[in-house]
C-alpha positions in Angstrom: 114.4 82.7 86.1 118.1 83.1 87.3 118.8 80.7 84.4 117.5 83.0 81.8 119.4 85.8 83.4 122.3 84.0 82.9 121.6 83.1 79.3 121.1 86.7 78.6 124.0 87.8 80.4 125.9 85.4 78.2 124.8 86.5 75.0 125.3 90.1 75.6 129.4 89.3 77.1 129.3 87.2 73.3 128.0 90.0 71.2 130.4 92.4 72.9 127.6 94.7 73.9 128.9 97.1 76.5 125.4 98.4 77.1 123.7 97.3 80.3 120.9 94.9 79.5 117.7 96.1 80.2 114.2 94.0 79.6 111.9 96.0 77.4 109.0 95.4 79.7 110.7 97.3 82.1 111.2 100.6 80.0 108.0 103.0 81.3 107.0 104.8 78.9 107.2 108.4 79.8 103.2 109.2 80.5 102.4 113.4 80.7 101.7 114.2 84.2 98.7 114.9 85.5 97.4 118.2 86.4 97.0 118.3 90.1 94.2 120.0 91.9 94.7 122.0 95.0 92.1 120.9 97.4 91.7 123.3 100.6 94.1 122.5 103.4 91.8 123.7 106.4 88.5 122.6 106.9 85.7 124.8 105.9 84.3 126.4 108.9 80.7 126.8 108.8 79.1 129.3 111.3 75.9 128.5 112.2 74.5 125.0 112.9 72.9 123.0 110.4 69.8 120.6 110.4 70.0 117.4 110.2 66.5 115.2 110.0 66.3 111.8 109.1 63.2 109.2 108.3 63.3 106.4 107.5 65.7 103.6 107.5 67.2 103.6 104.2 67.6 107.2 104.2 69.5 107.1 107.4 71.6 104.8 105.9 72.4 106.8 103.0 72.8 110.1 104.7 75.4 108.5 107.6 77.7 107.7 104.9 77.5 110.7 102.8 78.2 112.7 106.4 81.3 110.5 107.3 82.8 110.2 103.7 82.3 113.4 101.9 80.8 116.3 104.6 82.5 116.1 107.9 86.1 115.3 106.8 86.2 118.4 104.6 83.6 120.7 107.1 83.9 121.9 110.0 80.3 121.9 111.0 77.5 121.6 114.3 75.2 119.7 113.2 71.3 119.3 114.9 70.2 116.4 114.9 66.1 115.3 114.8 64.6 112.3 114.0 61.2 112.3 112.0 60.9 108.5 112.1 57.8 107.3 113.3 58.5 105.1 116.9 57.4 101.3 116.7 56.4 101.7 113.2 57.2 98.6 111.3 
């Protein structure tokens, strides 16, 4: 690598080229921003407590991560919790 960095050091000094040598891959083309959304800084506050039931296994699953990735960072919530599952049920 630092030997192609000299040759092309080289051939610009020999050409005369006062312009600082660039490498086209490294010219970003200028992309249009993207519109940015304004997402609530606060938490939403929620006054009353909600319900929470689960049943069965895979829907325990399911609802945990849809509470810890997309509900309680953005909620500020009380949540009750009951279980509907039926004990020693297999």
């Amino acid at each position: 690598m630092a030997g192609y960095l000299r040759a092309v050091s080289s051939l610009c000094r020999a050409s005369g080229s006062t312009r600082t040598w660039a490498p086209a891959a490294l010219n970003v083309p200028s992309w249009p921003e993207q519109p940015r959304r304004h997402y609530a800084e606060k938490r939403i506050k929620v006054e009353k407590p909600v319900v929470e039931m689960d049943g069965d296994e895979m829907t325990r699953i399911i609802w945990q991560f849809i509470k810890e990735k997309l509900i309680l960072p953005h909620v500020d919530v009380q949540l009750k919790y009951f279980d509907l599952g039926l004990p020693g049920h297999h």
